[in-house]
C-alpha positions in Angstrom: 24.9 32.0 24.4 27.0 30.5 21.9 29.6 31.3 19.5 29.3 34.1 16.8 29.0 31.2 14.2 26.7 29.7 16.2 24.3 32.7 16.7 24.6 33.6 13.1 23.0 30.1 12.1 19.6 29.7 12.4 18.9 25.9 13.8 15.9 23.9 13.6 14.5 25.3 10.2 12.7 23.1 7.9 15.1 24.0 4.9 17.0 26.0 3.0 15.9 29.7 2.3 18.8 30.6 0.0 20.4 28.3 -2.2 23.4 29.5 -4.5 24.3 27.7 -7.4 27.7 28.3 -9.5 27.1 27.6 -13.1 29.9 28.2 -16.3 27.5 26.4 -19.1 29.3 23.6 -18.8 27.0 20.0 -18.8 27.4 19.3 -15.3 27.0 23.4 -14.1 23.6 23.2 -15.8 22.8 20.0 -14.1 23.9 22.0 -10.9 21.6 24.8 -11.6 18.6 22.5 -12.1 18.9 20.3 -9.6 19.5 23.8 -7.3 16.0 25.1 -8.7 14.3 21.8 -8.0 15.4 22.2 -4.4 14.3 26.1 -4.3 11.1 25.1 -5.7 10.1 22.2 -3.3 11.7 24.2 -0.1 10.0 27.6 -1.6 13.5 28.8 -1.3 15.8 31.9 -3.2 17.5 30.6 -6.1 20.7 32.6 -6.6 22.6 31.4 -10.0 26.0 32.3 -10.2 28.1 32.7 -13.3 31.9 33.9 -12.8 33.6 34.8 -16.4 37.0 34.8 -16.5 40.1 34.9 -18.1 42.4 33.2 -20.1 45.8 34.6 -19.9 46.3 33.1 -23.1 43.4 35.1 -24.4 45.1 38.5 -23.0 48.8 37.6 -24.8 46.6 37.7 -28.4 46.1 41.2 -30.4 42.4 42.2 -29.1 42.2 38.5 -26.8 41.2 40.2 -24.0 38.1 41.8 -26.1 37.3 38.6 -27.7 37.5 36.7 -24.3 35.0 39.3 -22.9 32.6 39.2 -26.1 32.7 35.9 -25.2 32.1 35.8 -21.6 29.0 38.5 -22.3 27.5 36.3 -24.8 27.9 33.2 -22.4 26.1 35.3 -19.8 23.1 36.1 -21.8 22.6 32.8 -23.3 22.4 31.7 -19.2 20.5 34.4 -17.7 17.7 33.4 -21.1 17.9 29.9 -20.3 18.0 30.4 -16.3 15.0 33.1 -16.2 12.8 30.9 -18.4 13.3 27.7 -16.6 12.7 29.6 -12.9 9.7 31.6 -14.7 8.4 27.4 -15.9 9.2 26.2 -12.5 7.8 29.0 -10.7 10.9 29.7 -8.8 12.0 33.1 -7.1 15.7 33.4 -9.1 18.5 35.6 -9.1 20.6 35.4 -11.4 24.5 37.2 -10.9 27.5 37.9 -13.0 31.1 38.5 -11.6 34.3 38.5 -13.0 37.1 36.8 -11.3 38.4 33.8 -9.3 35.5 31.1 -9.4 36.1 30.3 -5.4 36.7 33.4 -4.1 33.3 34.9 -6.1 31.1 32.3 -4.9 32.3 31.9 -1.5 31.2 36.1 -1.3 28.1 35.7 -3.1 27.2 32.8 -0.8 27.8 35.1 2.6 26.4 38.1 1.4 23.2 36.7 0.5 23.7 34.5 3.4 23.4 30.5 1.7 21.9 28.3 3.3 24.0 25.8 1.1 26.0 26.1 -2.0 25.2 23.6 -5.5 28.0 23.1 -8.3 28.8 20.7 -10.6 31.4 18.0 -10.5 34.4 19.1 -12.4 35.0 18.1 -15.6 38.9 18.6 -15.5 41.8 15.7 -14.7 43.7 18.4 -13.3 41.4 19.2 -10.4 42.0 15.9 -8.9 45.6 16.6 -8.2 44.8 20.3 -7.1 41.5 20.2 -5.3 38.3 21.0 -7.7 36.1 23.9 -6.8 33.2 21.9 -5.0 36.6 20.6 -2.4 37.7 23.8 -2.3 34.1 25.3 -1.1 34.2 22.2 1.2 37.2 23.1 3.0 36.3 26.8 3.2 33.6 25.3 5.5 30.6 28.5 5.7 27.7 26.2 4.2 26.7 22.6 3.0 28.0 22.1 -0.4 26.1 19.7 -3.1 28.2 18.3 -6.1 26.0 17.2 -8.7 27.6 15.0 -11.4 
């Protein structure tokens, strides 16, 4: 017998049976998310779409930011799980769709073990600071648990 990571990883599959995908509504998130639901639909896999609001601390300084922030977030949230539900229901694809608050790695790097993915999808990041400090899809990389796709 082998490891406990090794036991816990099903080898010689034909493909993925849960895919997790992070989405925030930004363009290359949504390119994630459809690319992700191309893959669950040609693998006959779980789609699990991810969307982690968080929050400005700037908002939270502001008279009533942190309301505003959170209207914002909820209304962000809807407009996905509308757009996300309809495209799985056209595509024919078995989707979840999950909102958390917090730290964008730390959320989906839980998501992804408790549902157990078979490999993560985000999009590229759309920040010049993330190549100096590592963007999420490096970060998810280094945490090592599952493949990781970057779409751009």
């Amino acid at each position: 017998m082998g490891t406990d990571s090794e036991e816990s990883y099903e080898f010689w599959t034909d493909g993925p049976r849960v895919i997790v995908a992070g989405v925030d509504g930004s363009t290359t998130s949504m390119r994630a998310g459809s690319y992700a639901a191309g893959l669950a639909r040609r693998q006959n896999a779980r789609l699990v779409i991810v969307y982690v609001a968080g929050r400005s601390s700037l908002a939270d300084m502001a008279p009533g930011g942190a309301l505003v922030t959170e209207q914002t977030m909820d209304e962000i949230a809807d407009d996905l799980r509308r757009e996300i539900t309809d495209g799985a229901a056209r595509l024919g694809v078995r989707a979840e769709f999950i909102v958390t608050h917090g730290d964008p790695l730390s959320e989906l790097a839980r998501i992804a073990d408790e549902v157990h993915a078979d490999g993560v999808v985000v999009g590229v990041s759309e920040k010049i600071g993330h190549r100096l400090v590592g963007s999420l899809a490096v970060r998810l990389v280094r945490i090592g648990h599952w493949p990781v796709t970057v779409v751009p």
